[in-house]
Every structure is written in structure tokens, then in C-alpha cells.
VOVEXRO-516875 format. One record per residue: residue number from 1; z, x, y of N, C-alpha, C in turn. Coordinates in steps of 0.02 Angstrom, whole numbers, plus 32768, in hexadecimal, padded with zeros to 4 digits. Atoms other than C-alpha are relative to their C-alpha. Layout:
+-----+------+------+------+-------+-------+-------+------+------+------+
:   n : n.pz : n.px : n.py : ca.pz : ca.px : ca.py : c.pz : c.px : c.py :
+-----+------+------+------+-------+-------+-------+------+------+------+
: NUM :    Z :    X :    Y :     Z :     X :     Y :    Z :    X :    Y :
...
+-----+------+------+------+-------+-------+-------+------+------+------+
END
This chain:
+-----+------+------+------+-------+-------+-------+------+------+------+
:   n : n.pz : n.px : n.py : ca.pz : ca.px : ca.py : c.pz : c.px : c.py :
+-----+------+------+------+-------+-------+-------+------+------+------+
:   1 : 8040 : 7FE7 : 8015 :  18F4 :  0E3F :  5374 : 800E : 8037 : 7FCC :
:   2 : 800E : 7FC9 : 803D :  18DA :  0EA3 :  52C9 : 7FDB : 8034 : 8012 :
:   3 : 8028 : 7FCD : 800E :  189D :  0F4E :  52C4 : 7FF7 : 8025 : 8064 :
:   4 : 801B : 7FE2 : 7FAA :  189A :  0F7C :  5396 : 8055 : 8023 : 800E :
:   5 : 7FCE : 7FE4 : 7FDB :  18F9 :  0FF7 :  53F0 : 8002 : 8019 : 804D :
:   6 : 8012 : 7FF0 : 7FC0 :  18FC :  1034 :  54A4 : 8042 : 803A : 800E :
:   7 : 7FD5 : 7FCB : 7FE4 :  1945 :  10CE :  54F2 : 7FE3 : 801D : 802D :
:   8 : 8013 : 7FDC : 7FDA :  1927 :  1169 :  555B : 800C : 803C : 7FEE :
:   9 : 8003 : 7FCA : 8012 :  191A :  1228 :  5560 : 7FFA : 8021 : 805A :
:  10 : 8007 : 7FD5 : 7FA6 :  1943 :  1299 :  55FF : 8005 : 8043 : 7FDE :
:  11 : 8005 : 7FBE : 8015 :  1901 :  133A :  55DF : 8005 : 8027 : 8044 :
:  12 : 7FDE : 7FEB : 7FE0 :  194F :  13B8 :  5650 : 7FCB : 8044 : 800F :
:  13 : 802B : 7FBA : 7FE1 :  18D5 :  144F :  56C1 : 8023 : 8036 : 7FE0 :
:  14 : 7FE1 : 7FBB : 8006 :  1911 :  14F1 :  5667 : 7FF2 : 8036 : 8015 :
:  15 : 8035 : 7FB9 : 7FEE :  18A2 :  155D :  5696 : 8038 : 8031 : 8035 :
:  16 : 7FC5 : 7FD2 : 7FC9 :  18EA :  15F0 :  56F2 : 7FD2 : 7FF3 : 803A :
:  17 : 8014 : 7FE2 : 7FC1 :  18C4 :  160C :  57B2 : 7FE4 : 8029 : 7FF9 :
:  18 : 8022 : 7FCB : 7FF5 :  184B :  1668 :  57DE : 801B : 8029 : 8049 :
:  19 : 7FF0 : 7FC3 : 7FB9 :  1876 :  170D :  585F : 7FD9 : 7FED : 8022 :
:  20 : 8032 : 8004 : 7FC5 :  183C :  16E5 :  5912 : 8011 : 8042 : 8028 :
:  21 : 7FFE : 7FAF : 7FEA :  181E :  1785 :  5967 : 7FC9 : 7FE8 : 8049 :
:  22 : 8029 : 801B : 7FC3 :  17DE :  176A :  5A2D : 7FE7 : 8056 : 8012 :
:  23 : 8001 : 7FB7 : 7FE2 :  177B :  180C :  5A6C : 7FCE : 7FFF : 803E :
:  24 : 8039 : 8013 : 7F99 :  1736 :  1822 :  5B2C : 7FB6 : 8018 : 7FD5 :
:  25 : 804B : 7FF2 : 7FF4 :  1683 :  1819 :  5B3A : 7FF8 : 8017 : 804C :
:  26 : 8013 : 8001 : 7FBF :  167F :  1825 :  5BF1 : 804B : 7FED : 8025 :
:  27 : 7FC3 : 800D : 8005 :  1738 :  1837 :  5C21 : 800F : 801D : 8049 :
:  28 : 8004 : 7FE7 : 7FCD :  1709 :  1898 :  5CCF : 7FBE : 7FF9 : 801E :
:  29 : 8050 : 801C : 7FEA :  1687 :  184C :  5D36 : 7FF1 : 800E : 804F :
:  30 : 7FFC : 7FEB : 7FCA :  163B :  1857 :  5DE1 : 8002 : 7FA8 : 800A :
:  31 : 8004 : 8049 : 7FE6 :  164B :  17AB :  5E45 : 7FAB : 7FDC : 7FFA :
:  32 : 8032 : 800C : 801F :  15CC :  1740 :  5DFC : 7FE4 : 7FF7 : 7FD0 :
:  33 : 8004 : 7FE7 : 803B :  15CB :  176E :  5D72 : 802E : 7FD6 : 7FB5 :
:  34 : 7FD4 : 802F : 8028 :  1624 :  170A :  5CC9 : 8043 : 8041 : 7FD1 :
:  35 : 7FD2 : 7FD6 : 8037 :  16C2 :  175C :  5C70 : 8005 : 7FDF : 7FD2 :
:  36 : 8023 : 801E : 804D :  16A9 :  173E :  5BB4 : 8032 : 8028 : 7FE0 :
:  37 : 7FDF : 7FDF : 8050 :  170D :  175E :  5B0E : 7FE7 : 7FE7 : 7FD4 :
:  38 : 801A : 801C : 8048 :  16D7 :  1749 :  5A65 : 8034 : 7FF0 : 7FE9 :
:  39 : 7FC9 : 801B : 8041 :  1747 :  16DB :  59EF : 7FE0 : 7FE6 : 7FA9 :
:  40 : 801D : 8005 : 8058 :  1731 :  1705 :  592F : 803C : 7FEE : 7FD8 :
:  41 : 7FCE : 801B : 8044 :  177B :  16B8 :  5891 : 7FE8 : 8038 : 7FC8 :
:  42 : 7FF4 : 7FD9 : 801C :  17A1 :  1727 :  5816 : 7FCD : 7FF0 : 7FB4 :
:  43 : 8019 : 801C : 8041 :  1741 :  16AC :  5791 : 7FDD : 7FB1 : 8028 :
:  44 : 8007 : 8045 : 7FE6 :  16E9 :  1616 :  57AB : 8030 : 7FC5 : 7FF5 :
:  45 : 7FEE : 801E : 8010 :  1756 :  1575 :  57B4 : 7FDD : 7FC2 : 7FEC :
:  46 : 802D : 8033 : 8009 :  1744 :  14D2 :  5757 : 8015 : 7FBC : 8032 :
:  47 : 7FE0 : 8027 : 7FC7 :  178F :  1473 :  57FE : 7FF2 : 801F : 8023 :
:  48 : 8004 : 7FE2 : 7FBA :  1789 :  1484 :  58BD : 802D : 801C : 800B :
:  49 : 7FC8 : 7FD7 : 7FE9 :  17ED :  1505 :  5906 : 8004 : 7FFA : 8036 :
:  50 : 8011 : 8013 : 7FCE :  181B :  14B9 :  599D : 801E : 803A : 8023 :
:  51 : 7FDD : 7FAF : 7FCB :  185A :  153D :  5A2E : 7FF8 : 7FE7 : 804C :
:  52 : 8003 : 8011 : 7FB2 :  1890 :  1544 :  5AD9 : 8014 : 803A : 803B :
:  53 : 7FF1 : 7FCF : 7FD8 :  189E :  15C9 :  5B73 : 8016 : 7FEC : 803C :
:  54 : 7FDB : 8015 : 7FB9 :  191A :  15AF :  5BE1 : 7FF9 : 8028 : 8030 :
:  55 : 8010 : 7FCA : 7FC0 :  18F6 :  1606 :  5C83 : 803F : 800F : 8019 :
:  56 : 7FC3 : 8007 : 7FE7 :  1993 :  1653 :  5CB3 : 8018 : 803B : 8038 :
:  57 : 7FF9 : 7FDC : 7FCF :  19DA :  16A7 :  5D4E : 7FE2 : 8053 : 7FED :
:  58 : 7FFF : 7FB4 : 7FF4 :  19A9 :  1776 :  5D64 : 8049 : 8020 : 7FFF :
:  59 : 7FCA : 7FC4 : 7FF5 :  1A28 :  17FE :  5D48 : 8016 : 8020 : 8057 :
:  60 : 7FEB : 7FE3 : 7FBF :  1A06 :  1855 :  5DD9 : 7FA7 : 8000 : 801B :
:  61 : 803D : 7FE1 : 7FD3 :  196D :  186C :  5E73 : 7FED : 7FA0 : 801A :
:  62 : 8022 : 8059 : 7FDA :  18EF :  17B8 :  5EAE : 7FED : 7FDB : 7FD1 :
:  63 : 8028 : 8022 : 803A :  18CE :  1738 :  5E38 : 7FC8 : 7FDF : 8016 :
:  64 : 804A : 802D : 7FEE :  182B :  16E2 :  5E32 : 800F : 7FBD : 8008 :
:  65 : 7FEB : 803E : 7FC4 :  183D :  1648 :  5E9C : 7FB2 : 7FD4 : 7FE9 :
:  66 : 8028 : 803C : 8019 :  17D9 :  15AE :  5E83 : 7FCB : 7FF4 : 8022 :
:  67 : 802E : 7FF7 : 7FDC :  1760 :  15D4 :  5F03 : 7FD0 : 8039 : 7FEF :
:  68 : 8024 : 7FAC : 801C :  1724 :  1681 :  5E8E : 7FE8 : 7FDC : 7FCA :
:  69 : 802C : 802D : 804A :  16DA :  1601 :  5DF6 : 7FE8 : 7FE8 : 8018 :
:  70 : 8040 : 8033 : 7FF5 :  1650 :  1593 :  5DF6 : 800E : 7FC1 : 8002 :
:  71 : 7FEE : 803D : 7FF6 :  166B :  14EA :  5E2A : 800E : 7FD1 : 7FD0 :
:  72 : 800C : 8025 : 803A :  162C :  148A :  5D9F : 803A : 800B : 7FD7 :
:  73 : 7FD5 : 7FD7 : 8041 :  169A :  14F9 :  5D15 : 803F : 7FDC : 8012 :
:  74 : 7FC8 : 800C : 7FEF :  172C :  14D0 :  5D76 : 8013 : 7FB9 : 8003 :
:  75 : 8017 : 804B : 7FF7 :  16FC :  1414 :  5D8A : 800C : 7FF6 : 7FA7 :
:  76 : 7FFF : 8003 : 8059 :  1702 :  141E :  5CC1 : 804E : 800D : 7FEB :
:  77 : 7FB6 : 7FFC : 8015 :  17B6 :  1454 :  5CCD : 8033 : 7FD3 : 802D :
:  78 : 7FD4 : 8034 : 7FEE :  17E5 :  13BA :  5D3A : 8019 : 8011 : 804B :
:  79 : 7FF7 : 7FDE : 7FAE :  17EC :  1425 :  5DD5 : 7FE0 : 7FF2 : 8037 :
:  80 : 8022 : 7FFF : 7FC3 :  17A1 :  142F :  5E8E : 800D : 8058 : 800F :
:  81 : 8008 : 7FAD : 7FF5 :  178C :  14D3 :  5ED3 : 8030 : 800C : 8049 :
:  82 : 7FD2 : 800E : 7FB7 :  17E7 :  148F :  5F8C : 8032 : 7FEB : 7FEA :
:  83 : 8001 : 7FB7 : 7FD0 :  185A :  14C7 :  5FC3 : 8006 : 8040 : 7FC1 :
:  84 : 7FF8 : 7FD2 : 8020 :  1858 :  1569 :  5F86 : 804F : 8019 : 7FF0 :
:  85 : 7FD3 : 7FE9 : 8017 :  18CD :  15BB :  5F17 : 8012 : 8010 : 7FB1 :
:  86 : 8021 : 7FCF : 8056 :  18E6 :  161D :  5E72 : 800F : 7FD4 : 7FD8 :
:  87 : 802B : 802E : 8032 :  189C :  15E9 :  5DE5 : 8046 : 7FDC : 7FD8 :
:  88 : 7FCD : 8026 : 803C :  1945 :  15C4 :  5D7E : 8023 : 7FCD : 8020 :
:  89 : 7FD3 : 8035 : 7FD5 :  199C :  154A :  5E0A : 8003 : 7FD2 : 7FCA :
:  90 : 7FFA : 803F : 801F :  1978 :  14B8 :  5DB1 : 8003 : 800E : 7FB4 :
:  91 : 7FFE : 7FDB : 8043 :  198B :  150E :  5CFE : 7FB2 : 7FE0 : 7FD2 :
:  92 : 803E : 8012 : 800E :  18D4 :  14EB :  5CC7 : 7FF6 : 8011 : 7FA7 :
:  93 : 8021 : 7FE1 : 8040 :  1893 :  1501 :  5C12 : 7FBF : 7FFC : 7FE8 :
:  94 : 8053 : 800A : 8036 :  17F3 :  151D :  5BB8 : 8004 : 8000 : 7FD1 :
:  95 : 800B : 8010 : 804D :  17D7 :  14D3 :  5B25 : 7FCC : 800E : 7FD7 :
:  96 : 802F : 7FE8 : 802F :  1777 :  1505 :  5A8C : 7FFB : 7FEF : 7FC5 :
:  97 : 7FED : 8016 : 8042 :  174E :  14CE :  59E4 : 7FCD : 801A : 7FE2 :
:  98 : 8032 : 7FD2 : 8023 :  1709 :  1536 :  5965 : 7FF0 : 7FC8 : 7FBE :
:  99 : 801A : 8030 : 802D :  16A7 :  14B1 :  58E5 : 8009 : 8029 : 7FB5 :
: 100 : 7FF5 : 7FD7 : 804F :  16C3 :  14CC :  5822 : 7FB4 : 802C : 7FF8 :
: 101 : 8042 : 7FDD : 801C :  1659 :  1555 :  57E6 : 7FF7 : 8041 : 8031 :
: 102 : 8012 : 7FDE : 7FDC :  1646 :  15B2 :  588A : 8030 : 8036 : 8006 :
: 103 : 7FB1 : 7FDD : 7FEF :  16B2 :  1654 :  589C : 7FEB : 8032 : 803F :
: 104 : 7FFD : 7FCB : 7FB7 :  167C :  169B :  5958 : 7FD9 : 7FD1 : 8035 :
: 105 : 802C : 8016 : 7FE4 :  165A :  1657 :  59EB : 8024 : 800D : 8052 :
: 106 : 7FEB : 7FDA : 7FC9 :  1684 :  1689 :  5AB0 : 8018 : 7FC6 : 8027 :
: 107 : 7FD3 : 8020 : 7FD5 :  16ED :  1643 :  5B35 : 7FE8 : 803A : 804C :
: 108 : 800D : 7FD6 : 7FCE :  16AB :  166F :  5BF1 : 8028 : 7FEA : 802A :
: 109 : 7FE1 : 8010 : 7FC5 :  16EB :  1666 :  5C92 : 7FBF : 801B : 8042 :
: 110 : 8045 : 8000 : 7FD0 :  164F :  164E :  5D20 : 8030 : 8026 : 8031 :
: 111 : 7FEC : 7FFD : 7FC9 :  1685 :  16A9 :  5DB9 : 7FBE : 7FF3 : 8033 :
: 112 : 8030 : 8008 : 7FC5 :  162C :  168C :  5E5D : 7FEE : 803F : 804E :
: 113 : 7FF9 : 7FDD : 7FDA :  15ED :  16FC :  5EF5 : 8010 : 7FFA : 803C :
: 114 : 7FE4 : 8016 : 7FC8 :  1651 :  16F7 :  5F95 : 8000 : 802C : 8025 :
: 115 : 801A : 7FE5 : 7FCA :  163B :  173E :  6038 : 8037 : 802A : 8015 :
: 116 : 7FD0 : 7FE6 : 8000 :  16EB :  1776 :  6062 : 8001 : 804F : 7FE0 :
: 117 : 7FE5 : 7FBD : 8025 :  1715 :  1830 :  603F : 803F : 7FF0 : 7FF4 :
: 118 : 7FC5 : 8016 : 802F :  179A :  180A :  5FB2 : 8010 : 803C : 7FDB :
: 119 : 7FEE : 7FE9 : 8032 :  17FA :  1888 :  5F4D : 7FF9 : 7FF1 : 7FB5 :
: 120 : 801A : 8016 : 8044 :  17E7 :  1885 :  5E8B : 802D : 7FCD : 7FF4 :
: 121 : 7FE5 : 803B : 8004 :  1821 :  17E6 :  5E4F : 8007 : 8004 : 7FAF :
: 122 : 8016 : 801A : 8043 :  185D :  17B3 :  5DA1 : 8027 : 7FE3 : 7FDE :
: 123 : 7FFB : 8041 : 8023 :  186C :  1741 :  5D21 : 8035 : 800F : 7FB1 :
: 124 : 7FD7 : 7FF6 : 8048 :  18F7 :  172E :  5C82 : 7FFC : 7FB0 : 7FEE :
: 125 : 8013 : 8039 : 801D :  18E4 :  16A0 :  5C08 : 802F : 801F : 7FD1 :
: 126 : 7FE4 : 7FFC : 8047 :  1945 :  169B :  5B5C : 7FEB : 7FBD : 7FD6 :
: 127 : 804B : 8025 : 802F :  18DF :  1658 :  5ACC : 8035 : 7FE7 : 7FD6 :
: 128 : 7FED : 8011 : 8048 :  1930 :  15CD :  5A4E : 7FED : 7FD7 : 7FE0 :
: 129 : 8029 : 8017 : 802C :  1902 :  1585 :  59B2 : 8029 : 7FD4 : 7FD4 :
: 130 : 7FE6 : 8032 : 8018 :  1922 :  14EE :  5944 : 7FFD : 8025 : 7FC7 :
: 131 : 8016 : 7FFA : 8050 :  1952 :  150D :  5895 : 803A : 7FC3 : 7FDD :
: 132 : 7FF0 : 803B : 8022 :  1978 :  1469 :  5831 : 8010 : 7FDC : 8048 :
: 133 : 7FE2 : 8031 : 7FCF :  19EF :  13FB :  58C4 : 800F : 8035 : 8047 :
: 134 : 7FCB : 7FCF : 7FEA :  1A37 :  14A3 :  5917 : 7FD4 : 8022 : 8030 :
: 135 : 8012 : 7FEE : 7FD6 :  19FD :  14FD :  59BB : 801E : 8051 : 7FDE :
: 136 : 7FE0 : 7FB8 : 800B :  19F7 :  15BE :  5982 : 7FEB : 802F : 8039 :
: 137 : 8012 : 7FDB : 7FBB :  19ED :  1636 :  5A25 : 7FEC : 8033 : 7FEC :
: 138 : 8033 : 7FB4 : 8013 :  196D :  16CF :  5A11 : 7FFF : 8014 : 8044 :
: 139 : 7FF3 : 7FB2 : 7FDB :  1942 :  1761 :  5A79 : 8003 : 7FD9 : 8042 :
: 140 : 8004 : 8007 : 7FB6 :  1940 :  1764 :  5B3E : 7FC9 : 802A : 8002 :
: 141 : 804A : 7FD9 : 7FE9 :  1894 :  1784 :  5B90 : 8025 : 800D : 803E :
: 142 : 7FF5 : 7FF8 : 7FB5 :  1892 :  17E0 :  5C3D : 7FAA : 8014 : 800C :
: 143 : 803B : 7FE1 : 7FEC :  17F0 :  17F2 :  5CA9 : 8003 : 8016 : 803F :
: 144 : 801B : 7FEA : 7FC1 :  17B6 :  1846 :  5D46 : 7FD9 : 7FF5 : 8019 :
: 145 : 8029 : 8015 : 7FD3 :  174E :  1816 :  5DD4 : 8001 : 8026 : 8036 :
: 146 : 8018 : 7FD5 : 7FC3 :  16FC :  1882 :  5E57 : 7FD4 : 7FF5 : 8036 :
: 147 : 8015 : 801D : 7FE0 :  16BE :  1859 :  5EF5 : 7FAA : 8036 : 7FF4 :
: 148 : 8037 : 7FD6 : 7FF7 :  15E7 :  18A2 :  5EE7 : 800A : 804B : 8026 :
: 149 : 8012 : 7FB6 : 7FCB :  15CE :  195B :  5F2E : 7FE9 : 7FE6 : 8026 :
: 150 : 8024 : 8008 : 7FC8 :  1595 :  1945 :  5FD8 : 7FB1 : 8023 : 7FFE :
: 151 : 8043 : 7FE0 : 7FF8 :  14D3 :  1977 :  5FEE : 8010 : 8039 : 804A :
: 152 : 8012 : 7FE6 : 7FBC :  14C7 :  19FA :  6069 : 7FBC : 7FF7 : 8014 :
: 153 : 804D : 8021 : 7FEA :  1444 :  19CF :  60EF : 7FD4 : 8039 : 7FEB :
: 154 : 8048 : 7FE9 : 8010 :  13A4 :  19EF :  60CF : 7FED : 802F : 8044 :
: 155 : 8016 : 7FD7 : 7FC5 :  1354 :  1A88 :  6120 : 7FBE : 7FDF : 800A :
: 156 : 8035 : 7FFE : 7FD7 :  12C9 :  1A4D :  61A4 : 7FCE : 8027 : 7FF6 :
: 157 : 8038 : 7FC0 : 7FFD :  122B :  1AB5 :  6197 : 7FF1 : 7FE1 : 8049 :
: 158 : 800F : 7FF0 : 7FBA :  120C :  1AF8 :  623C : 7FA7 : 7FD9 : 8017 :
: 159 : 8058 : 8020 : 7FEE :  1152 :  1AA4 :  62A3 : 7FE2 : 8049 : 7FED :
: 160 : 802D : 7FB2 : 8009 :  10BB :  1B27 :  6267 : 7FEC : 8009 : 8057 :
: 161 : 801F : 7FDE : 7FBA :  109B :  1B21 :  6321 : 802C : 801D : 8029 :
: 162 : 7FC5 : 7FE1 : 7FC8 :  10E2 :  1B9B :  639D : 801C : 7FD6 : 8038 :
: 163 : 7FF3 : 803D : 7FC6 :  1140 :  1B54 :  6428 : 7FE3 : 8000 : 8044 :
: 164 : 802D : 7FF6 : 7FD5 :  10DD :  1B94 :  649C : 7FCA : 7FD0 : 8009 :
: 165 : 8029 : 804E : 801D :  1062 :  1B0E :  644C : 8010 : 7FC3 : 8012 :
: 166 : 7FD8 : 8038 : 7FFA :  10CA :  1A90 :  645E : 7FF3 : 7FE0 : 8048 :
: 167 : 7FE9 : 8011 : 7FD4 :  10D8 :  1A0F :  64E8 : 804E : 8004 : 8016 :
: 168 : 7FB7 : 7FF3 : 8002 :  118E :  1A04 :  652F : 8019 : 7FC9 : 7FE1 :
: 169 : 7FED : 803C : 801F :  1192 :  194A :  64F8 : 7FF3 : 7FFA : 7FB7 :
: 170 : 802A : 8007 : 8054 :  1140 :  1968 :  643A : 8052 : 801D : 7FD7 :
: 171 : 7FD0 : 8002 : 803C :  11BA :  196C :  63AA : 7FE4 : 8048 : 7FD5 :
: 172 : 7FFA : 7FE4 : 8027 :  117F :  19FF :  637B : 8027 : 803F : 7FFB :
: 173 : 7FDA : 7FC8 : 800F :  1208 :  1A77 :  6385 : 8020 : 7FF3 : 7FB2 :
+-----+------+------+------+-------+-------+-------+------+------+------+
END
């Protein structure tokens, strides 16, 4: 054939990386309550920035156990909540993907309220991010979890009637 040609062209992402910077929103919670960080890009990208938080053992004190999140959440990370036992056993991750264009968006963790008087419990994750083929490892989150303040009981108001008033069987002391 006269006059035809055929080829190709691979044009190559240059763009720089954008800085991901994770900062607590809610990094000390009471049980019940969600622990939250914000994750910002430094610039908008023109690709997904995919990301992942590995939940990983505590330093030191109780970690939050799989019975202190919300069922569902945990059901999303491939889990069961029985038998109990902390959250990193099975090395869990949450995944995230920040869509081109977008540069912030949060990563929670549901906790749940449990009956048990528990010491503070808590949570370490380390946040990483794709850039081109390559797994790059960013900061380490840590959170805290506190079991509610107890209510002290409620004071009774005394009957307006004397007890003298009273039968011996009436409720109204």
C-alpha cells in the first residue's frame, strides 16, 4: 500500500507527586464514637492516588479488639468480630482512593459501645501510597479509645409528703 503508515506513541506521567500529609481529626475518642484523619494532597492529581492503612500491632497498653468497631466496617475489611481479638491479628487494611482532581478526603475508624469496664484501648495503622508501580510508606497514625464517663446516679427527689402521711406500704418514702 502507497502512502500509509502505522505506529504508536507512549507518553510517559511526569507530573511530580503530589505531598500527602494525614492530620487527626478525631484521633481520641470516647467509645462510640469514629476516629478520623484527614488525608490531603499537596495539589490536585491528574490520576488516582490509590492508598492503604495497614492496621498494625500497638507499642505499648490494649489494642482495640474486633469487638470495639462496628460490625458492618469490619465486615468491609473481610473480618468477623468472633472470637475476639485485636484488631491487627489478621493484618487488616483499609483502602482508599483519592479520584483525579480531589486533594482531601478522611479515613474513619467506627468504634462501638461496650458494656465491659475496659481500659483505654488503641489503635496504630501506617498509611501507604502508590506512586507510578511502587508502594511508598507514609506517616503512622495512632488513636485512642476511652471507655464513656460513668453517669453518676441520679439524685431521687424526696415524696412532698411527710412520712407520717404515708402508709407503711406506699412508695412514698
Amino acid at each position: 500500500m502507497v502512502g500509509s503508515a502505522s505506529g504508536g506513541l507512549l507518553v510517559e506521567n511526569d507530573d511530580p507527586m503530589p505531598t500527602v500529609t494525614v492530620t487527626p481529626v478525631a484521633d481520641s475518642v470516647a467509645e462510640g464514637q469514629k476516629l478520623t484523619w484527614r488525608v490531603e494532597l499537596s495539589q490536585p492529581a491528574d490520576t488516582m492516588i490509590d492508598s492503604r492503612f495497614d492496621i498494625l500491632p500497638v507499642d505499648g497498653g490494649t489494642e482495640l479488639s474486633t469487638t470495639d468497631v462496628d460490625k458492618e466496617w469490619l465486615s468491609g475489611l473481610g473480618l468477623t468480630a468472633g472470637p475476639e481479638r485485636p484488631l491487627s491479628t489478621d493484618s487488616p487494611s483499609l483502602w482508599l482512593g483519592l479520584p483525579a482532581g480531589v486533594t482531601s478526603t478522611e479515613v474513619s475508624v467506627p468504634t462501638i459501645t461496650d458494656t465491659p469496664a475496659e481500659p483505654e484501648e488503641s489503635l496504630r495503622m501506617r498509611m501507604s501510597y502508590m506512586k507510578g508501580y511502587e508502594w511508598l510508606e507514609g506517616p503512622h497514625l495512632t488513636g485512642k479509645v476511652t471507655a464513656p464517663a460513668l453517669t453518676p446516679w441520679a439524685r431521687v427527689p424526696r415524696s412532698p409528703f411527710p412520712r407520717s402521711a404515708c402508709p407503711m406500704a406506699s412508695p412514698c418514702r
